[in-house]
Every structure is written in structure tokens, then in C-alpha cells.
Backbone as CSV, one residue per row, in Angstrom:
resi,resn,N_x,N_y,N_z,CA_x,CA_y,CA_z,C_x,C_y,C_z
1,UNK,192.708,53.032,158.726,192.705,53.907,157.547,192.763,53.039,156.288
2,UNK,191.736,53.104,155.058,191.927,52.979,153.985,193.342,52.863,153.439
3,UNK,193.428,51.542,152.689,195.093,51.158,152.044,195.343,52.235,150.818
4,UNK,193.832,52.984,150.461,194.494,53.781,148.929,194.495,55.370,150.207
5,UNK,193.961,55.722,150.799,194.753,56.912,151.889,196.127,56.722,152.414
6,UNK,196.035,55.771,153.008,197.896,55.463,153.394,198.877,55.425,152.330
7,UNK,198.359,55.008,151.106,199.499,55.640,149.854,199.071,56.508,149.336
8,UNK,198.493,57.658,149.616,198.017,58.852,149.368,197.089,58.643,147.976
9,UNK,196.446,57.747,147.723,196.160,57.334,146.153,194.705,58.143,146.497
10,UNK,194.208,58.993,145.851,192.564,59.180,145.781,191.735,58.368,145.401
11,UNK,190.398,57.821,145.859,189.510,57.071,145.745,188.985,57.409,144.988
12,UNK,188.849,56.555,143.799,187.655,56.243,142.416,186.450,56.801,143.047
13,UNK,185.975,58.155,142.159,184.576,58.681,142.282,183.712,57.700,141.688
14,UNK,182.872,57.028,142.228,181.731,56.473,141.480,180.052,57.136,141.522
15,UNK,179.739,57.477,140.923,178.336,58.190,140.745,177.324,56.814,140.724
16,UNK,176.567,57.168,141.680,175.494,55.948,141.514,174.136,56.875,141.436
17,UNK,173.589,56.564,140.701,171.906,57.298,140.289,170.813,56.349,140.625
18,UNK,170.070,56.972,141.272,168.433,56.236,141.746,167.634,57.233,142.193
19,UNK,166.497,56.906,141.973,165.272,57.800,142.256,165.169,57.880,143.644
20,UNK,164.539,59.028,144.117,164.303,60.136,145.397,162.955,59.217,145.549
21,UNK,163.000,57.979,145.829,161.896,57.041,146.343,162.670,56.532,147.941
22,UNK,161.133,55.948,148.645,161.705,55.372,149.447,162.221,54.013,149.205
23,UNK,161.792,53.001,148.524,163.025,51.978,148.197,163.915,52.063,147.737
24,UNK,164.563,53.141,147.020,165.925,53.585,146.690,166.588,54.285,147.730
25,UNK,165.649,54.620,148.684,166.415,55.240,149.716,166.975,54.204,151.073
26,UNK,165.797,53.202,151.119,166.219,51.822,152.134,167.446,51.735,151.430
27,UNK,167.007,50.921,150.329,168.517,50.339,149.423,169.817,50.779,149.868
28,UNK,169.795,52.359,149.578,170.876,52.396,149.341,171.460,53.443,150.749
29,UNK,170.820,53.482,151.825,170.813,54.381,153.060,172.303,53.986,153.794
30,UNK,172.665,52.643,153.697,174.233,52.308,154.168,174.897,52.762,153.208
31,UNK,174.961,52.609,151.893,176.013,53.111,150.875,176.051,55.143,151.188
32,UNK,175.009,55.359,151.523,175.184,57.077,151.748,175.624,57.396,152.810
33,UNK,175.296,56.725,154.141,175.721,56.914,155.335,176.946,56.573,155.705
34,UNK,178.104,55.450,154.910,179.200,55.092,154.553,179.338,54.006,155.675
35,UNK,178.243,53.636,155.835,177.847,52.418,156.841,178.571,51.356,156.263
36,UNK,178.371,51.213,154.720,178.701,50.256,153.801,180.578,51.140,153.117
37,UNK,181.404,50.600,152.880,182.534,50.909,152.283,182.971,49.810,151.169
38,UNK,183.974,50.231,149.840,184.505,49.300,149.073,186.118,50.274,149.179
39,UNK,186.893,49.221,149.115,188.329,49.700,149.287,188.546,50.670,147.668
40,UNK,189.336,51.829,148.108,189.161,52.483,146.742,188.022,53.355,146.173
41,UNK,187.228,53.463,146.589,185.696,53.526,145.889,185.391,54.865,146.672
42,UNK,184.734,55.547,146.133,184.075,56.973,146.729,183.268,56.804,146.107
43,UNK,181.530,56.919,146.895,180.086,56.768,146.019,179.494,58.329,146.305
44,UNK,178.888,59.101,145.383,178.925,59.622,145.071,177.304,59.314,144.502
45,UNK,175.893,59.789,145.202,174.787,59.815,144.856,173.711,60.766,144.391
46,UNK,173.317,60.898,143.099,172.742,61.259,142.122,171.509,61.008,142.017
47,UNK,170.289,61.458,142.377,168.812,61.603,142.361,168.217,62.192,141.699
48,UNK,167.252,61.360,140.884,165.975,61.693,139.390,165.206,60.966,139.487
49,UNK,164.007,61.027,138.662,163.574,60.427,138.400,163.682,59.127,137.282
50,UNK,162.664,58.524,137.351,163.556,56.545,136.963,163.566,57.341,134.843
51,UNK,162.275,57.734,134.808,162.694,58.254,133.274,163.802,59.068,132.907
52,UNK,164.080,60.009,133.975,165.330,60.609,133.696,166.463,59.812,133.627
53,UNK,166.822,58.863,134.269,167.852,57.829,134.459,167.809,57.115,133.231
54,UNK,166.882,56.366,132.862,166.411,55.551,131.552,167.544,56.498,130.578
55,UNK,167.286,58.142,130.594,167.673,58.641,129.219,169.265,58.742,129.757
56,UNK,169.775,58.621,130.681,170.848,59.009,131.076,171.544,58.185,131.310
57,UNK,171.664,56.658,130.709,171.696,55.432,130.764,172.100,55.218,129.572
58,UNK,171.298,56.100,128.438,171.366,55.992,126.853,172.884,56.816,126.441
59,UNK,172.797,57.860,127.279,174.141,58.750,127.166,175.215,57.995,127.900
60,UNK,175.426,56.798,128.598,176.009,56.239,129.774,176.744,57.416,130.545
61,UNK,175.759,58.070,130.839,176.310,59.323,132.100,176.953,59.278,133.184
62,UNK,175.978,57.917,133.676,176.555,57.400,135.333,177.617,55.854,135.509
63,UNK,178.230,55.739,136.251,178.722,54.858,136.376,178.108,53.614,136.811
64,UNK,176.762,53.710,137.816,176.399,53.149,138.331,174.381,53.546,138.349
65,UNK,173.821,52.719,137.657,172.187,53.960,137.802,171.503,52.231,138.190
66,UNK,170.135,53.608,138.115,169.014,52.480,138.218,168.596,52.530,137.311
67,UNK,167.912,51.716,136.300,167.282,51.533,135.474,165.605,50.748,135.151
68,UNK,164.813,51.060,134.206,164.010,50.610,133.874,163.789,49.197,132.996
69,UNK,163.708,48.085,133.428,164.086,46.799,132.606,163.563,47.389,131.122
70,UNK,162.631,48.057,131.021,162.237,48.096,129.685,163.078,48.458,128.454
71,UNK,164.001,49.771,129.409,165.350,50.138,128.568,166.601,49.361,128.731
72,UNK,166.371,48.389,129.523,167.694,47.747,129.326,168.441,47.512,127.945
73,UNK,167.676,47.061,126.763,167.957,46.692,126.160,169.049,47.484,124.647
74,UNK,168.511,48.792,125.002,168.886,50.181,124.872,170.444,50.343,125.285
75,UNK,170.748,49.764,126.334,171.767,50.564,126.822,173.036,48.674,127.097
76,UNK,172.251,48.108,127.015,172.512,46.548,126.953,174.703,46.292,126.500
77,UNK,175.128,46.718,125.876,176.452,47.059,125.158,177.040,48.013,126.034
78,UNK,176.602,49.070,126.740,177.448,49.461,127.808,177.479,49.502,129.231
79,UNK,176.613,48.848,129.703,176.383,47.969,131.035,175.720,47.171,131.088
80,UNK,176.404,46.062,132.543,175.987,45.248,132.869,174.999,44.973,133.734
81,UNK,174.540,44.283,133.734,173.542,44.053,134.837,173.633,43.632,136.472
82,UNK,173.209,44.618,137.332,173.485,43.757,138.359,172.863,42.915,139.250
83,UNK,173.168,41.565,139.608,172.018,40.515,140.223,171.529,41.225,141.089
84,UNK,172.043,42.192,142.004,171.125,43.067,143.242,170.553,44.138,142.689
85,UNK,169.400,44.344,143.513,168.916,45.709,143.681,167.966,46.028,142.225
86,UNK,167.166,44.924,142.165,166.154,44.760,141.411,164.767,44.820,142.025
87,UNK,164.032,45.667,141.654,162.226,45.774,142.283,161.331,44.736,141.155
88,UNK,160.376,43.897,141.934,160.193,42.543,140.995,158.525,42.671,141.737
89,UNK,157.961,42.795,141.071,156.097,43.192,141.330,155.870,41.570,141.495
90,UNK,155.734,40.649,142.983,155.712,39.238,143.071,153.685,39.045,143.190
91,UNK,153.318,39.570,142.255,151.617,39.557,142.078,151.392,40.409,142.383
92,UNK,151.853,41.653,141.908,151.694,43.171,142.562,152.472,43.920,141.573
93,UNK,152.322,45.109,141.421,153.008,46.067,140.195,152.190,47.776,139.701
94,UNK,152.547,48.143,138.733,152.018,49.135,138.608,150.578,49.283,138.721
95,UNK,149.883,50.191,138.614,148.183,50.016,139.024,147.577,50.910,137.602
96,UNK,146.472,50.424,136.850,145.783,50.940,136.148,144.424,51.576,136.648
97,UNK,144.757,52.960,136.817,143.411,53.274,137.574,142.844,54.645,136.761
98,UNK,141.815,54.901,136.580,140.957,55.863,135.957,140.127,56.884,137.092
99,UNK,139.092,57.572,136.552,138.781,58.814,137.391,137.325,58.433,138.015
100,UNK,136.869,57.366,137.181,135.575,56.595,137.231,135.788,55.296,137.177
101,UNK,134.847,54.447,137.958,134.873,52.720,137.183,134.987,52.475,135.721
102,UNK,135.785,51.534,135.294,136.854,51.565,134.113,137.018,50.138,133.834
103,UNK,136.121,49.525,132.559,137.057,47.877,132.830,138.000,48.023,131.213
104,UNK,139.070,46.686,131.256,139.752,47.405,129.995,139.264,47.404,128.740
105,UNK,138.136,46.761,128.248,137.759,47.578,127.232,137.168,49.335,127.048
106,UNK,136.822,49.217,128.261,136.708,50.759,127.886,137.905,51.648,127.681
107,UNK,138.944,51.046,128.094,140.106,51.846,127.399,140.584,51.604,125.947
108,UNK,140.418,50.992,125.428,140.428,50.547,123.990,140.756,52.042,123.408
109,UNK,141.817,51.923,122.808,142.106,53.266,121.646,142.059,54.860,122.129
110,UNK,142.491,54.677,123.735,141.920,56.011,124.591,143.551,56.198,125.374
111,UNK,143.681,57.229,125.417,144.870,58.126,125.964,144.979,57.593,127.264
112,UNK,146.031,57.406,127.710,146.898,56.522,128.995,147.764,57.576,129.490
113,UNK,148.027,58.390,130.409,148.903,58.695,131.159,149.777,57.532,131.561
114,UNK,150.789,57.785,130.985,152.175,56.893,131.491,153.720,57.525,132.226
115,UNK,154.353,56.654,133.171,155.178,57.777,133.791,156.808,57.734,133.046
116,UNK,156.534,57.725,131.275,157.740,57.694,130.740,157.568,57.044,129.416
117,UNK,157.920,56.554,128.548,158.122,56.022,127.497,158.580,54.992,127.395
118,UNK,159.804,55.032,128.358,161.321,53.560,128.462,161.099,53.672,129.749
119,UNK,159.624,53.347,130.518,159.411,52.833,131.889,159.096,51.031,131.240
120,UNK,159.259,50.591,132.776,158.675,48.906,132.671,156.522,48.965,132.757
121,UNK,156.206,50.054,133.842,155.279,50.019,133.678,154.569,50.926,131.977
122,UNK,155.023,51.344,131.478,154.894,51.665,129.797,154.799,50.630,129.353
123,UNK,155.362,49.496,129.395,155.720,48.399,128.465,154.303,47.374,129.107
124,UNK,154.585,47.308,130.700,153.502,46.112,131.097,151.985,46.573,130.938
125,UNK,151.953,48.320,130.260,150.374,48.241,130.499,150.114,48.194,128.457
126,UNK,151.127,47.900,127.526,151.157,47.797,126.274,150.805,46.109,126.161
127,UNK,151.211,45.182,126.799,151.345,44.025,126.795,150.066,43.501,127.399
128,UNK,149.571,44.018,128.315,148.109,44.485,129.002,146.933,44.497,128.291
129,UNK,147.337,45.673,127.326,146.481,46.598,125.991,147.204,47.197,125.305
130,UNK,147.627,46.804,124.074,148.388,47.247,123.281,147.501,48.512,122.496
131,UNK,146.737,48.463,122.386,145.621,49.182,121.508,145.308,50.545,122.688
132,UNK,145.885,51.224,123.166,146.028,53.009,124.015,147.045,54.009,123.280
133,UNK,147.011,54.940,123.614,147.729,56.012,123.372,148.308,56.726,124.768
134,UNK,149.634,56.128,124.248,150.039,56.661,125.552,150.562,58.088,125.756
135,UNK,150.385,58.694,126.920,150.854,60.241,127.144,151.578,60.344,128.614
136,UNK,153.138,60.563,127.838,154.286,60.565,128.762,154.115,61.740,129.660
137,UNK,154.315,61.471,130.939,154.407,62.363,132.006,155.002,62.570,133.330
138,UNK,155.166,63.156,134.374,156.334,62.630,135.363,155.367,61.730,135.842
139,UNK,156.080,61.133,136.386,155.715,59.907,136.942,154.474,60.426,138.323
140,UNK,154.667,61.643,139.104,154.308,62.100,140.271,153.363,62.894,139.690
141,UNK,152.938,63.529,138.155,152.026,64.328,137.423,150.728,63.111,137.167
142,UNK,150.875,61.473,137.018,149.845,60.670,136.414,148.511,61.151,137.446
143,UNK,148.065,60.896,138.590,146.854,60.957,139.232,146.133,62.004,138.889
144,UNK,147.101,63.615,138.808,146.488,64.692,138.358,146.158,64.814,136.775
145,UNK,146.880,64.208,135.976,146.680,64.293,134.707,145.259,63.424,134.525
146,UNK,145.045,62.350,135.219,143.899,61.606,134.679,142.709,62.316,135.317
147,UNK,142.654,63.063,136.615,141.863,63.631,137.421,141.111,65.018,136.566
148,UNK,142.680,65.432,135.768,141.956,66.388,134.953,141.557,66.664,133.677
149,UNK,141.456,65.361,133.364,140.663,64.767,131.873,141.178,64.757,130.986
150,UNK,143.075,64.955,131.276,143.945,64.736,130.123,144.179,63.541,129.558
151,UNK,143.598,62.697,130.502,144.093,61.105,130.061,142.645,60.526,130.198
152,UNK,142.390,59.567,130.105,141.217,58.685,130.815,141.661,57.254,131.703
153,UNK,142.919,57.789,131.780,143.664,56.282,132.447,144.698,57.218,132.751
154,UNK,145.617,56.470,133.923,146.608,56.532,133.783,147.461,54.595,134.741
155,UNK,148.651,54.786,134.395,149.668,54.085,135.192,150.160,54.729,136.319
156,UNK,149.901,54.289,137.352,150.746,54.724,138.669,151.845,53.788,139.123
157,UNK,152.986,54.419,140.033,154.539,53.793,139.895,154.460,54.103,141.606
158,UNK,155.237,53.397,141.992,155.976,54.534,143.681,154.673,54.408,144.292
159,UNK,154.634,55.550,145.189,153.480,55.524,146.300,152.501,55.613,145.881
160,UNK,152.215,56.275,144.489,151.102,55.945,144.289,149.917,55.166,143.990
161,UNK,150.749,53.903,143.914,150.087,52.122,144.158,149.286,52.377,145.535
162,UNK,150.081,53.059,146.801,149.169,53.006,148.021,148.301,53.768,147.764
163,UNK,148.378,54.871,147.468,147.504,56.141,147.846,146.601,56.726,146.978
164,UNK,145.971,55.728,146.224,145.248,56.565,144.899,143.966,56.356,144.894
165,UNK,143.832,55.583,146.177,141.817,55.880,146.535,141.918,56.996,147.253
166,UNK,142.968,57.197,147.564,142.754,58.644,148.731,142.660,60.075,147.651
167,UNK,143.298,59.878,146.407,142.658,60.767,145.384,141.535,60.789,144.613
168,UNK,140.960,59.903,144.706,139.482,59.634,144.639,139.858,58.817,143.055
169,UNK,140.531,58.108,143.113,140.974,57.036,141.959,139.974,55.872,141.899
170,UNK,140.120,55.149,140.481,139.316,53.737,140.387,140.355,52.810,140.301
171,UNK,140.776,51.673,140.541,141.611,50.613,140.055,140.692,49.999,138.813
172,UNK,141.423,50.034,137.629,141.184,49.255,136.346,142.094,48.093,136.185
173,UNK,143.149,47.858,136.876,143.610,46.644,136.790,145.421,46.778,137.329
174,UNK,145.657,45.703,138.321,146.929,46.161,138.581,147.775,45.026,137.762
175,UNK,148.945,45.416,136.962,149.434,45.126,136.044,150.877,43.967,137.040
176,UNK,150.949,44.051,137.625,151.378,42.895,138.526,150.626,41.725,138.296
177,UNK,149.831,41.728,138.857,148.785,40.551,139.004,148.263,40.272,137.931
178,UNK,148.281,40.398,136.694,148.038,40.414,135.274,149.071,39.456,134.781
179,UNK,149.901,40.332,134.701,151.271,39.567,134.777,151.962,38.025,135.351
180,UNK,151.408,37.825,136.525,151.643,36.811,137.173,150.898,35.851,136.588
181,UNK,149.550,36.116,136.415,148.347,35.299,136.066,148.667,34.736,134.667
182,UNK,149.141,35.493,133.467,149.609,35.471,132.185,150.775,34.139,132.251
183,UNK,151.896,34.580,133.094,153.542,34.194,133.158,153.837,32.857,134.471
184,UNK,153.229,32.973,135.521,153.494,32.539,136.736,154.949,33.064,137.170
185,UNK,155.191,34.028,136.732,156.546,34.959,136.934,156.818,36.349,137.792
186,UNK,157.326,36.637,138.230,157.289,38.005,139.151,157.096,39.444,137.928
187,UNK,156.639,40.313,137.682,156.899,41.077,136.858,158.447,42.351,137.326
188,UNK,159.018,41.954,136.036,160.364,43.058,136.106,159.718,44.290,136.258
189,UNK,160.926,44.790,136.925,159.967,46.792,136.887,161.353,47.436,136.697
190,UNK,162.541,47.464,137.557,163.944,47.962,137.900,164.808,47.216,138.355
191,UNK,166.032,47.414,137.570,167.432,46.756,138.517,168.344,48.014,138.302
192,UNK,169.404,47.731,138.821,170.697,48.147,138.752,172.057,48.059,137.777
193,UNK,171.903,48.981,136.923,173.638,48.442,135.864,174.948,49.217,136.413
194,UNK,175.702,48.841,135.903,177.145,48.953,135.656,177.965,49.274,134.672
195,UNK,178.448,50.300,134.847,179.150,50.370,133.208,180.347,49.541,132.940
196,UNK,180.185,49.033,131.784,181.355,47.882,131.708,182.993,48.427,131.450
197,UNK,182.690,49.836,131.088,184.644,50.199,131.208,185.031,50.485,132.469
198,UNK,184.190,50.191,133.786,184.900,50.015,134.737,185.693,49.152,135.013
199,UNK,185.442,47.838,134.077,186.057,46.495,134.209,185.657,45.883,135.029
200,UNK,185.766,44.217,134.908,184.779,43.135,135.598,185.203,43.310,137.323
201,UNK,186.319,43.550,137.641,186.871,43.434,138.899,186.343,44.672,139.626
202,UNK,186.323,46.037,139.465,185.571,46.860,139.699,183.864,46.934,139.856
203,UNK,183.869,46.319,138.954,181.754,46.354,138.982,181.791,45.312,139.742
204,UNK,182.406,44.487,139.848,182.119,42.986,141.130,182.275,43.874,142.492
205,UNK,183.400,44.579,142.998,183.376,45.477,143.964,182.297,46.223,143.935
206,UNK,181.893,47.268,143.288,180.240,47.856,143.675,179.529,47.244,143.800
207,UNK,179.150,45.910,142.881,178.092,44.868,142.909,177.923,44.620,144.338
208,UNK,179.255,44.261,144.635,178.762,44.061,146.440,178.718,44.755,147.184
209,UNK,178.934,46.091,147.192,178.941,46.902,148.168,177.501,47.004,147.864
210,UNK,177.102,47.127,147.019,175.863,47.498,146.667,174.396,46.532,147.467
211,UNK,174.920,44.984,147.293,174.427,44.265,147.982,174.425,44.103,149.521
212,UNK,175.477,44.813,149.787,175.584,45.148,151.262,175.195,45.811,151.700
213,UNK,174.743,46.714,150.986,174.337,48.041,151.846,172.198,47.742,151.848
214,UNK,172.014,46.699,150.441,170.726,46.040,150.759,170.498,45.533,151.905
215,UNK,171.699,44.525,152.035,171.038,43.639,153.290,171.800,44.426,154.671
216,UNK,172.412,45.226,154.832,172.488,46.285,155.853,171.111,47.096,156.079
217,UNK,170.644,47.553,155.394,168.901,47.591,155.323,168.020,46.898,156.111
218,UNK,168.526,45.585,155.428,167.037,44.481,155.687,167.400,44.173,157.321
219,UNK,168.490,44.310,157.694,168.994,43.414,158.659,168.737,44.611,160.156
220,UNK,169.213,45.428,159.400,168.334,47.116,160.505,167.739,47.884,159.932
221,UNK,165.944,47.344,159.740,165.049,47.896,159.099,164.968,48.895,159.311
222,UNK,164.743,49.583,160.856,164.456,50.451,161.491,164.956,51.680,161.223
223,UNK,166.446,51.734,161.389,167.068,52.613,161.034,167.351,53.063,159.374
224,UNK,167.363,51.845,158.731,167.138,52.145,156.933,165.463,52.709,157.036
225,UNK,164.725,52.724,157.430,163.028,52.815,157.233,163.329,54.333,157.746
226,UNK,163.842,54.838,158.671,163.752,56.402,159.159,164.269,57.185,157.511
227,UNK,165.693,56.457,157.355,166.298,57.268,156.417,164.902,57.419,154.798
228,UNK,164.314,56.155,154.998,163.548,55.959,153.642,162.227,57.078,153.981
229,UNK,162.117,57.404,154.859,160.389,58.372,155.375,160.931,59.148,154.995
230,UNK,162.070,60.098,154.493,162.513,61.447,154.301,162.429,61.606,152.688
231,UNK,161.809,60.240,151.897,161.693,60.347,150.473,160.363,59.878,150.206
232,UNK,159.242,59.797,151.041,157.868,58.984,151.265,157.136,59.583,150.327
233,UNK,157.208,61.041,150.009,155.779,61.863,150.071,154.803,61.860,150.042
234,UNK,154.406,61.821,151.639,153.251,61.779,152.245,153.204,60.448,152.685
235,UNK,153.461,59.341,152.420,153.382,58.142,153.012,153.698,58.292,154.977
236,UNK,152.916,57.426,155.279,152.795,57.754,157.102,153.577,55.658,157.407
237,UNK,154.230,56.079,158.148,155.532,54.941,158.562,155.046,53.831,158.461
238,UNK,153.787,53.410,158.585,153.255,51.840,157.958,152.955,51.932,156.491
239,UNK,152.735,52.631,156.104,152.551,52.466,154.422,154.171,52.585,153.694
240,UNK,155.038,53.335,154.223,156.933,53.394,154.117,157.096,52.305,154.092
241,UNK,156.949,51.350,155.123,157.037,49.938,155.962,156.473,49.187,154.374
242,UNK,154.943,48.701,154.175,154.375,47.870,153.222,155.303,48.361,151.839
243,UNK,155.311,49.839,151.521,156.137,49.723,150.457,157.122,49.279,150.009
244,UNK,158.347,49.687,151.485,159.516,49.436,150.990,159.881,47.645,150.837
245,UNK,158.513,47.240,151.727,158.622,45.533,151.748,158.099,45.065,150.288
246,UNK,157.339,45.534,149.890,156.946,45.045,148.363,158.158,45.353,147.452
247,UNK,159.263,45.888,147.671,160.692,46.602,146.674,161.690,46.652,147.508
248,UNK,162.108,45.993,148.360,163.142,45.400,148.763,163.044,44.917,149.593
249,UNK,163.677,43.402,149.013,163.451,42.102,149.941,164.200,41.258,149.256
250,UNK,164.226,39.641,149.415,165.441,38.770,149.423,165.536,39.073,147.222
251,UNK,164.342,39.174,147.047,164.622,39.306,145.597,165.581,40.269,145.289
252,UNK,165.364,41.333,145.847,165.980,42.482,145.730,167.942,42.472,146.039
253,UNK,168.106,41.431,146.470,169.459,41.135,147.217,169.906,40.076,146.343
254,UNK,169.347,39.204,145.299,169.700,38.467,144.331,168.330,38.230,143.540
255,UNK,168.262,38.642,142.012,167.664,38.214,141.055,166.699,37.399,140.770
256,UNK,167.468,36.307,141.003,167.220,34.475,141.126,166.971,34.552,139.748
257,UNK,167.016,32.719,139.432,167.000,32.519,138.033,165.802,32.996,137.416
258,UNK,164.620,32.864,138.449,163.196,32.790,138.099,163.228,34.109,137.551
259,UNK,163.821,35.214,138.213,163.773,36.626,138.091,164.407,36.999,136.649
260,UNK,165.438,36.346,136.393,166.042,36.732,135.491,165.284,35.979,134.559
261,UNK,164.613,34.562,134.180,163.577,34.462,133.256,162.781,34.981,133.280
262,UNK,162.088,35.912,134.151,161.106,37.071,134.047,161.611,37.938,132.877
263,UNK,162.533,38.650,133.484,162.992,39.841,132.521,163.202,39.089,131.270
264,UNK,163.628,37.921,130.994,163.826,37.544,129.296,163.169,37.855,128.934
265,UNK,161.905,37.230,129.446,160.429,37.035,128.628,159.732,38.164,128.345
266,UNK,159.910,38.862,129.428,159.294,40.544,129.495,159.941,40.973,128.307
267,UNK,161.349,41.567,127.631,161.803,41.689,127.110,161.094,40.766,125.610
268,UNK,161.635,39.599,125.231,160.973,39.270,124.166,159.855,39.569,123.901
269,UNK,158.428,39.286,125.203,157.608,39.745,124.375,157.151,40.915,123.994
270,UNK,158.215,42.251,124.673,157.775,43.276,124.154,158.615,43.428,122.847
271,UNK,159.642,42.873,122.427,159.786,42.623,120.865,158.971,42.242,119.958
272,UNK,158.233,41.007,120.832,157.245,40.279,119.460,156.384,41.683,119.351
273,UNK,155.642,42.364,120.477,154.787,43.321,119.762,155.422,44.313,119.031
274,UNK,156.704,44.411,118.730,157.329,45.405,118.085,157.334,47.008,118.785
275,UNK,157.519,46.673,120.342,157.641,47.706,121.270,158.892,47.896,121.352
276,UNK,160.075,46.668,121.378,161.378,46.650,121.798,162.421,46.185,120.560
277,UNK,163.619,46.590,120.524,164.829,46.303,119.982,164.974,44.791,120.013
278,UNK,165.476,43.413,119.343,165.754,42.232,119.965,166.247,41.979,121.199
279,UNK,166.108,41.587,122.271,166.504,40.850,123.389,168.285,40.975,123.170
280,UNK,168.772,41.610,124.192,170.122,41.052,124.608,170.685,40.476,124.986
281,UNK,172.027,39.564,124.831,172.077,38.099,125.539,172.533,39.211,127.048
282,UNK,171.679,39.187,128.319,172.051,39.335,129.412,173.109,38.827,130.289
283,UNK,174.391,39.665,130.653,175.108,39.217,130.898,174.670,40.041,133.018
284,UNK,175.095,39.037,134.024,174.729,39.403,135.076,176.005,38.989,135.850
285,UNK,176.153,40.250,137.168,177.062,41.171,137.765,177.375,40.468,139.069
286,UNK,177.501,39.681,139.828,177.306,39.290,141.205,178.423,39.848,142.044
């Protein structure tokens, strides 16, 4: 029995927020199943979408969310960052795809379906082509919005990187591999914060539970991969499989320095274009 049950003490509710994806669902499938435990700690899981989180991040709602690197910077003063449980596009990332063959000048000064405002893929397809108009939408609305001539582009996030020739999509450019080619860097997309009035000793405890319940994942794919097919939609168990391997993996279980000079740079240079607030000195959670 738990040392705060045997002194009858109730366990700290912690709310952790992440998107109804399947790599948020690998991730975090031991922390729900209570596979994973922190002494004290009751987790307590909260599902939206990543823009909804972004704004709910700004309110510091949750104790524990996922976030969009793009808004980090936003919310930078009341959480911390945590080295785990970061999705890092390693020559791979959001996808720019249209309704017809599309190269990027033809998007020049033309309406973009995007899945948010204070998304990372918002920011990497500005840095891309700064010169679009972007038109915020759920993230799971982009294929249909461009299909039905609201956009002439859009950004796709989540499964829909796999599945968007099967909607009769074009690839105009995947913003990963752009990225890499530009940086020789992984492109940031999502990590994990912390709110800092939990205090450093507390967020070090989630930090790792948090990391545990990653590599409780990685270590029994099988059984994290069942729990992750119940958030696929529509994905069939080898495409679950390629996804959840492109968004969680050893990066995903620590940062690394390289990772975390990713996000600087990402960050500054969406300042220099005058997309972002100055850069925050990043403080990180292990």
C-alpha cells in the first residue's frame, strides 16, 4: 500500500492533457492503466485537441499538458519544460498537400488550411512560405476543407501524414524534410510542460513517471500499440505501428541537446519573421 494511504493523506490530483492521438495514447497508456505509479500522485487524464491545449496552456488550466513548441513561448513563465515526451519530425513532419499538383509557388499569397494558429506545423509552413493566408481549422477538418475549395492548401498533422492519397490528396511539400534540409536538425512539433507552482521536486516526480510510462511503451510495444488503435481513426495496425514509431521513440524519452537546439532555433527564427514573442531562456525538466 501507498505511504500517503497508510497515513490516510489523499493523493495530489494531477491533470495531465494530450490529444486523443495514437502517440499520445502509446505515451501515455502505462500512466492510464496505472501500470506506471508516482508516490502521492493521482493522474488524472484530459483529452483535446493539440490547439485546444495550446489555449489552455495560456490560461495554465492543466497541471501537466501537451503542448505545441510554437506556443511555448506564450506560456514560457508558467511552465517548464519537460525533456520527455517530445514528437521531433527526424526528416519527416507535417505534409503540405493540395487538391491538385501544387509546387510552392503556386501557393504564393493563397489561403492555407492550418490545424490552429499556435500549432508548430502553423509556424513550419510560415517559415516554408511566409507569403499564405492562413485559415485556422480543426486539425481533423484540413483534408475536407482543401477538398472543398475553402483553402487551396492545406497542412496535415496526426494520421493524416499517412492517409491523404487515400483522399485523393497531392503532396506539395512535407515540411519535415524542408526543415532538415534548411537546419540539419529534427523539426520541433510537441513536448510536454509542467506547471512550475508545483515546485521543482514535484514536476521531477511526474517528469519521470512520465518517462516511464514512455519507455513502459517502447519496451511492450504490443500491448501500448492495442491501447494506441482505440485513438487511430481509421488507421489499420501497421500504419498505428509506422506512426506511433515516427512520435515515439528514444527522442521522445529524452530531448537531447540536438533537440533542444532544434526548438531554439525554431523559436528564434519564427521571431526574426515577426511570427513569435522573443525566445525564452528554456529551462528543462528531467
Amino acid at each position: 500500500m501507498p505511504a500517503h494511504a497508510t497515513l490516510g493523506i489523499e493523493p495530489r490530483t494531477i491533470r495531465v492533457a494530450h490529444s486523443p492521438d495514437a502517440d499520445d495514447a502509446f505515451m501515455f497508456h502505462a500512466l492510464a492503466s496505472g501500470a506506471v505509479r508516482a508516490s502521492g500522485l493521482a493522474f488524472e487524464h484530459v483529452l483535446a485537441d493539440i490547439e485546444t491545449l495550446n489555449e489552455a496552456a495560456r490560461a495554465g488550466r492543466y497541471e501537466v499538458s501537451a503542448i505545441s513548441f510554437r506556443s511555448y513561448p506564450e506560456v514560457a513563465g508558467r511552465y517548464w519544460l519537460m525533456a520527455c515526451g517530445a514528437s521531433m519530425g527526424e526528416g519527416y513532419g507535417p505534409l503540405v498537400v493540395a487538391a491538385s499538383p501544387s509546387t510552392r509557388a503556386d501557393l504564393r499569397g493563397k489561403r492555407i488550411a492550418i490545424p490552429g494558429l499556435g500549432t508548430s506545423a502553423h509556424l513550419a509552413a510560415r517559415l516554408w512560405l511566409d507569403d499564405i493566408v492562413p485559415v485556422p481549422v480543426r486539425f481533423d477538418d484540413v483534408a475536407r476543407a482543401v477538398l472543398a475549395g475553402e483553402a487551396q492548401a492545406g497542412v496535415l498533422i496526426h494520421e493524416g501524414q499517412l492517409t491523404f492519397r487515400e483522399d485523393g490528396l497531392h503532396l506539395v511539400e512535407d515540411l519535415g524534410r524542408a526543415w532538415l534540409e534548411r537546419t540539419g536538425l529534427p523539426l520541433p512539433l510537441g513536448g510536454n510542460i509542467v506547471r512550475r507552482d508545483l515546485g521543482l521536486d514535484a514536476a521531477r516526480s511526474i517528469t519521470r513517471a512520465v518517462r516511464a510510462s514512455i519507455e513502459h511503451g517502447l519496451a511492450r510495444r504490443e500491448e501500448a500499440l492495442a491501447a494506441a488503435l482505440r485513438f487511430g481513426r481509421g488507421l489499420d495496425r501497421t500504419q498505428a505501428d509506422r506512426f506511433v514509431g515516427m512520435y515515439v521513440n528514444a527522442r521522445t524519452v529524452d530531448l537531447g541537446e540536438d533537440g533542444l537546439r532544434a526548438v531554439r532555433l525554431f523559436l528564434a527564427l519564427g521571431h526574426e519573421r515577426g511570427l513569435l514573442p522573443p525566445p525564452p531562456e528554456i529551462e528543462v525538466i528531467r
